[in-house]
C-alpha positions in Angstrom: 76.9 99.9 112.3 76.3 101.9 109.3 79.7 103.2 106.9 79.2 107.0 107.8 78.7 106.1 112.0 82.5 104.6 111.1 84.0 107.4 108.6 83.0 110.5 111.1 85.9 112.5 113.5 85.7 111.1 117.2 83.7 107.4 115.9 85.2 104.3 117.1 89.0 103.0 116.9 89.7 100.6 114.9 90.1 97.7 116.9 86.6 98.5 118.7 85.1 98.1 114.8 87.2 94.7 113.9 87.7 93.1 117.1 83.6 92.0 117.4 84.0 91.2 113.6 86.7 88.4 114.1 84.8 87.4 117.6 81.4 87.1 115.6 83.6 85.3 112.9 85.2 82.6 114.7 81.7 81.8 116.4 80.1 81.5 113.0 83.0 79.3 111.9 82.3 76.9 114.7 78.8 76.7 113.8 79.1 76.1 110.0 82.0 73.4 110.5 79.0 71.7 112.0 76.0 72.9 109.5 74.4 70.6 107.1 74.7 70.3 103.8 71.0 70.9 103.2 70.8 74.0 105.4 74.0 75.9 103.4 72.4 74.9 100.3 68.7 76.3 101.6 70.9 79.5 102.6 72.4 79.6 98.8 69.0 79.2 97.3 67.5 81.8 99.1 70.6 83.7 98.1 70.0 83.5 94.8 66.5 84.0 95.3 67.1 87.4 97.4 69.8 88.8 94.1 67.2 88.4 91.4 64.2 90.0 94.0 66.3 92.9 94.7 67.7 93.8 91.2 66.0 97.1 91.3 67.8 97.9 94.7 71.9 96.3 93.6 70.9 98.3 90.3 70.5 101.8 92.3 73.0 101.5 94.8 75.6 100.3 91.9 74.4 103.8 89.9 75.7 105.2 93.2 79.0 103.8 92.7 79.5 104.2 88.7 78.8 107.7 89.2 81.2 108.6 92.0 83.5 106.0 89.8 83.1 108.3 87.0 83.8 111.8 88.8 87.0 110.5 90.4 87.9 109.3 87.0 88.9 105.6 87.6 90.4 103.6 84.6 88.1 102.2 81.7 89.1 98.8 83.2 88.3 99.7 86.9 84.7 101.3 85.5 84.2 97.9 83.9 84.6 95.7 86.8 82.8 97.9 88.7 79.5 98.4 86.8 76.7 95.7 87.5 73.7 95.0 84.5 70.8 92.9 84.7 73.4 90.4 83.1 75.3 90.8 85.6 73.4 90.1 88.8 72.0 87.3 86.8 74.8 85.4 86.6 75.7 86.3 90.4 72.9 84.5 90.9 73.6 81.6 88.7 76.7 81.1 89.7 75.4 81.2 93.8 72.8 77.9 92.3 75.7 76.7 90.8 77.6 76.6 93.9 74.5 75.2 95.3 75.1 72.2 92.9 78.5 71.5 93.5 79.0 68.3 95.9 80.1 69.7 100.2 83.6 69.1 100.2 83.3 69.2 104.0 83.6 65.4 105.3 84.4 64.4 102.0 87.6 61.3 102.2 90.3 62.1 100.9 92.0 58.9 101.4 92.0 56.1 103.4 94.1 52.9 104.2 94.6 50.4 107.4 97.6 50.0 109.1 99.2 46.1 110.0 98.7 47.1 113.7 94.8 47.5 112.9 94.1 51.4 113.2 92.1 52.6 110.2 93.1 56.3 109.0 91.3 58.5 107.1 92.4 62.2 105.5 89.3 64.0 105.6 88.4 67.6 104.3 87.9 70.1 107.1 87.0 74.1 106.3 89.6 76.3 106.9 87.7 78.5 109.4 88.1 82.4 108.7 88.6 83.8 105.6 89.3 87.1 104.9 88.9 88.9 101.5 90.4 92.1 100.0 89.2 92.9 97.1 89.0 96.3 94.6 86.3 97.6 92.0 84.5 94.3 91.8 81.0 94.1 93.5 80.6 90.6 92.3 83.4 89.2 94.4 80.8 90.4 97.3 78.5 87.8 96.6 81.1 84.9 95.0 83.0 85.2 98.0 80.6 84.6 100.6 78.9 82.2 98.7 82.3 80.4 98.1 83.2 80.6 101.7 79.6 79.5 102.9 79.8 76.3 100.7 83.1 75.2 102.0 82.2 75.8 105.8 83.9 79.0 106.1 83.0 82.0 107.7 84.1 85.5 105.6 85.1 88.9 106.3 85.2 91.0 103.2 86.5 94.0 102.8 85.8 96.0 99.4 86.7 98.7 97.8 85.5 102.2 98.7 84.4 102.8 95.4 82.2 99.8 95.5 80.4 100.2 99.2 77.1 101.1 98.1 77.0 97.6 95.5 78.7 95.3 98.0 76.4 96.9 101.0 73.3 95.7 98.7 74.6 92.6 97.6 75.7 91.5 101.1 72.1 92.3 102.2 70.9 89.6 100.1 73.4 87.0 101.7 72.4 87.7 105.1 68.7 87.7 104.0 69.7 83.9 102.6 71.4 82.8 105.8 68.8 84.0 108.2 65.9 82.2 106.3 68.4 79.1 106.6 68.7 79.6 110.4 72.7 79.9 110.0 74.1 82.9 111.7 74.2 86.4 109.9 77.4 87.1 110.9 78.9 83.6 109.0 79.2 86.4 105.7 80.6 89.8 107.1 81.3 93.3 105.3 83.9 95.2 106.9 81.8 98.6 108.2 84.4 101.3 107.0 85.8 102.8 104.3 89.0 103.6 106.4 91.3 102.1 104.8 93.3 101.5 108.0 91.0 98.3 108.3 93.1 96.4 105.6 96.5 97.2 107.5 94.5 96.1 110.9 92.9 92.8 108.9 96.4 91.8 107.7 98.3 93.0 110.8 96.6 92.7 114.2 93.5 89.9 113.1 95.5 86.6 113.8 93.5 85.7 116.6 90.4 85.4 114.4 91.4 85.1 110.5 92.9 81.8 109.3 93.9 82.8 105.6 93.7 86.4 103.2 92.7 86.0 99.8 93.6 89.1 98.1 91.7 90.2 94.5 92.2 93.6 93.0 95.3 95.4 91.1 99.1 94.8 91.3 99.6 97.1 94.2 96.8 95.7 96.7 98.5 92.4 95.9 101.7 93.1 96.6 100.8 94.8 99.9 99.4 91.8 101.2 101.6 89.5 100.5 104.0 91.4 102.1 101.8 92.8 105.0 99.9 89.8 106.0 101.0 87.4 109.4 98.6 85.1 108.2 98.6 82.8 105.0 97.7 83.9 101.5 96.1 83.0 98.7 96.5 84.8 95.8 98.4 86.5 92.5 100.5 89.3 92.0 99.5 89.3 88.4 98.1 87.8 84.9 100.4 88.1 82.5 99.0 85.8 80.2 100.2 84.5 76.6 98.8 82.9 73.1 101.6 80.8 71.4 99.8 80.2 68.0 102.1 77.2 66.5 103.0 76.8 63.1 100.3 73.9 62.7 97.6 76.0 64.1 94.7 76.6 61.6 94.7 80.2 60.9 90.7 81.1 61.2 90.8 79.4 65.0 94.1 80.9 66.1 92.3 84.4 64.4 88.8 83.6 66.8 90.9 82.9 70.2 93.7 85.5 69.9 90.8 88.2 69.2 88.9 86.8 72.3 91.6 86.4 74.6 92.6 89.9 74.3 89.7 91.9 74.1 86.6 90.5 75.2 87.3 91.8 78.4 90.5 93.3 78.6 90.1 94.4 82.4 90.4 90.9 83.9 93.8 88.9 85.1 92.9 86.0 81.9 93.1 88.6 78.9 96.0 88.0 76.5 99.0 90.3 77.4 101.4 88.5 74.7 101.2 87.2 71.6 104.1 84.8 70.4 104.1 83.3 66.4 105.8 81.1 65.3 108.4 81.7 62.8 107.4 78.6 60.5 103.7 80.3 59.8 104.7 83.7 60.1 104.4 84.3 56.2 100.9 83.1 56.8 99.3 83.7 60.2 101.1 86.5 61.3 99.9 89.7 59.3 96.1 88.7 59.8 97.0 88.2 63.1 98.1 91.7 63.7 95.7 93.0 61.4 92.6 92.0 63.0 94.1 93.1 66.4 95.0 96.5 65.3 91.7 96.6 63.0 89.3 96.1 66.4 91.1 98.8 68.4 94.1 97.1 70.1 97.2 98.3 69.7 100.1 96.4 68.9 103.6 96.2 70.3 105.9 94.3 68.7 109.2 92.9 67.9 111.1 94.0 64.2 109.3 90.7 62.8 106.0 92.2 63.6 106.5 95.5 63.0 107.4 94.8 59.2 103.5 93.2 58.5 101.8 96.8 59.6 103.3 100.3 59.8 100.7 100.8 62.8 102.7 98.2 65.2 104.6 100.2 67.7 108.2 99.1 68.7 107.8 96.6 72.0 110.5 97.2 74.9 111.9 95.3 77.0 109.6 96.5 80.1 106.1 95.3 77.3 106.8 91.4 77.9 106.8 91.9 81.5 103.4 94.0 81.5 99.7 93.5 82.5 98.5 95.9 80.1 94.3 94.8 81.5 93.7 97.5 78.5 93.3 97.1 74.4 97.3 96.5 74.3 98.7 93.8 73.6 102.5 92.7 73.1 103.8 90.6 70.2 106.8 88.5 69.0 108.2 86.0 66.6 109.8 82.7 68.0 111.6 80.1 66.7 108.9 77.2 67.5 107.2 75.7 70.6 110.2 75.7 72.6 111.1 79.6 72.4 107.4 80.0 73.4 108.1 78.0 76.3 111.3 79.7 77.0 110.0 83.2 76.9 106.7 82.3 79.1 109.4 80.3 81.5 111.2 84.7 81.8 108.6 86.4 81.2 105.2 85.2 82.4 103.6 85.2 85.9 102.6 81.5 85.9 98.7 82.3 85.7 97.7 80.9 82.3 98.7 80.5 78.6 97.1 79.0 75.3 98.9 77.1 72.5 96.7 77.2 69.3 98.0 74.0 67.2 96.9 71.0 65.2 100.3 69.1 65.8 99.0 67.2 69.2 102.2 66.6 70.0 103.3 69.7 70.0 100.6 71.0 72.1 101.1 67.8 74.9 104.9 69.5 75.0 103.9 73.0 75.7 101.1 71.7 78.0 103.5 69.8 80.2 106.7 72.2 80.4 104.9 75.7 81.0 104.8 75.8 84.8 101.2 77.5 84.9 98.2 77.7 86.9 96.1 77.1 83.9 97.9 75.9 80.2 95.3 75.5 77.3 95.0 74.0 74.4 92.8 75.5 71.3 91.1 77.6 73.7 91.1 81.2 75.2 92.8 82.4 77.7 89.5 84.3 79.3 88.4 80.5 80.3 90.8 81.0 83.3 87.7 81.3 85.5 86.1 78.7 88.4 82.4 79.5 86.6 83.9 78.2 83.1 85.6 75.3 85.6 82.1 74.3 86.4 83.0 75.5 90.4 80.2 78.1 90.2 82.8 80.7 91.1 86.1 81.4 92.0 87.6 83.5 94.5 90.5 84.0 92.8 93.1 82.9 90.6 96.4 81.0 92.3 99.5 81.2 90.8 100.8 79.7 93.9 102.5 76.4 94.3 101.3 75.1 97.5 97.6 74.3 98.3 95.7 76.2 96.0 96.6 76.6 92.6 94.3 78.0 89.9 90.6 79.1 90.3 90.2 78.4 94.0 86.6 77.3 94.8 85.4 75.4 97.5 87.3 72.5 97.4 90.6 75.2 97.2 88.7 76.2 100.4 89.2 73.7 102.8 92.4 71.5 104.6 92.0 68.0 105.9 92.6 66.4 109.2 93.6 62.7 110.0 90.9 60.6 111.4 92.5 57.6 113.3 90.4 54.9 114.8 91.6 52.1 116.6 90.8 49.2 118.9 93.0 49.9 122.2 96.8 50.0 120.1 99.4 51.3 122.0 102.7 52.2 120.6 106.0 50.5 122.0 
């Protein structure tokens, strides 16, 4: 069913186009919770294969989707997740051999132990059966997603953003052309065929009977929605509102390299730095070049009195700045009084998605790496590392700020629950 049979006056109701999608899904599930290892990985290879064959074609059909992008005036950051490269589809394709690499959680034992009474149990990793995504702007999460969810055992609906249908539609051709040369069926790695977007109320309201878990991955508001729509589990993040604390023991040229790079070598993605905090004891030192090369790169600066003084450029912070997700050349920036302000003001502040401490004192950094309640805490490093490719997973399908079951980059280990196996020799219980 093509998106314009779907989009016209009079076309089919919505629950005639999603109902055969979860059907087709939880067949598919059944038969990859039984596929080999060697028969997903021959799909993923011929994945990858297919993404780097049909550049020319994701390349075209993305121009499509810039351009349309461009007329209805989307966000810098939104046009940024949303244009492909060669570079791009390159490392779509990486990361599919990557996941290609990774070990088949499926099976895998957990744990195991034997019981006085003789019976032998085992915790063993099962897929979690349907997965649907939701997901804005980001044509890559097309093929990460159902490579992900192919790994793991799972089958995947995915519903994109409109102003990515013409990338996904392309990239999701490749996937199918990958399963079908495996033998696995076409319909384990689904596209929802609308741009209605009625179909993400329907996925999160009236899909039950079919989709296990949501993972949501696009903007604040699509977030929140789900959460608070869904009747099925979620995986997910409201938001990154990610921080440097550069300790007074922090060598000055590294804490200059990873603030610059957390902020703004992409600033559209949910690890760019939102915060910067100094403190007090190397303010005299680290602070003004710390500002300075900020403001000097095109990032503009909001910050307390403290950081105001070093730079008549630095524009007073408010309150509502250390609560923001800027994803833009903005960042916000304060003084504290050592590692355990940092930690205080991450503890009000922050979303619990990830957060850097640049120090030499080790001990310091082992206290701010055990108290800050993150999904991801670094130390000497980035925050744009907050990704399941830089994990060595391949990909991610998003970030978890949860605190049950996934937490972090969710790959395909995130992707899967267990069962107990029990074997016995004729126990019964009294």
């Amino acid at each position: 069913m093509s998106l314009a049979q779907t989009d016209t006056a009079g076309g089919p109701t919505m629950p005639e186009i999603m109902a055969p999608i979860g059907r087709a899904a939880v067949d598919a599930a059944q038969v990859l919770a039984r596929a080999s290892t060697a028969d997903k990985n021959a799909a993923l290879r011929d994945m990858a294969r297919a993404l780097r064959d049909r550049k020319a074609m994701i390349l075209e059909a993305n121009a499509l989707d810039v351009r349309a992008g461009e007329a209805a005036q989307l966000s810098a950051a939104m046009l940024d997740r949303l244009r492909l490269d060669d570079a791009r589809i390159e490392a779509m394709a990486a990361g599919v051999e990557q996941i290609e690499q990774l070990p088949d959680p499926v099976g895998t034992v957990i744990a195991e132990w034997q019981r006085p009474n003789g019976l032998r149990i085992q915790r063993v990793r099962v897929p979690l059966g349907v997965i649907g995504i939701i997901y804005e702007s980001r044509p890559n999460v097309t093929c990460d997603a159902g490579a992900l969810c192919l790994k793991s055992g799972n089958a995947a609906i995915l519903r994109g953003g409109s102003e990515s249908r013409h990338s996904s539609a392309a990239i999701h051709a490749c996937l199918v052309e990958g399963l079908r040369a495996a033998g696995l069926p076409a319909a384990c790695i689904q596209v929802v065929p609308t741009a209605d977007r009625a179909a993400v109320g329907y996925m999160l309201a009236s899909m039950t009977d079919f989709i296990d878990v949501i993972v949501p991955r696009g903007g604040k508001s699509l977030i929140a929605r789900v959460q608070q729509d869904a009747r099925v589990p979620v995986i997910g993040h409201l938001e990154g509102n990610c921080h440097v604390y550069v300790d007074g023991s922090a060598d000055l040229r590294m804490a200059r390299e990873i603030v610059l790079n957390a902020k703004l070598r992409r600033t559209g993605i949910c690890g760019a730095a939102e915060t910067l905090l100094v403190d007090a004891a190397c303010a005299d030192t680290h602070l003004a070049p710390l500002v300075r090369d900020l403001l000097d790169a095109g990032c503009e600066v909001r910050g307390d009195e403290a950081v105001r003084r070093v730079d008549a450029r630095v524009r007073p912070a408010t309150e509502e700045d250390w609560h923001t997700e800027y994803l833009d050349a903005i960042i916000a920036a304060k003084v504290v009084r050592g590692v355990d302000d940092a930690i205080a003001h991450i503890a009000r502040y922050g979303s619990a998605h990830t957060e850097s401490i640049v120090a030499g004192d080790a001990s310091v950094a082992e206290r701010f790496l055990s108290r800050v309640d993150s999904a991801i805490v670094l130390h000497n490093a980035s925050t744009q590392f907050a990704d399941g490719g830089e994990f060595g997973m391949g990909a991610e399908i998003g970030i978890s700020t949860d605190r049950f079951h996934a937490r972090g980059p969710v790959g395909v280990e995130q992707l899967t629950s267990y069962k107990y196996v029990v074997r016995g020799s004729g126990q019964l219980r009294t």
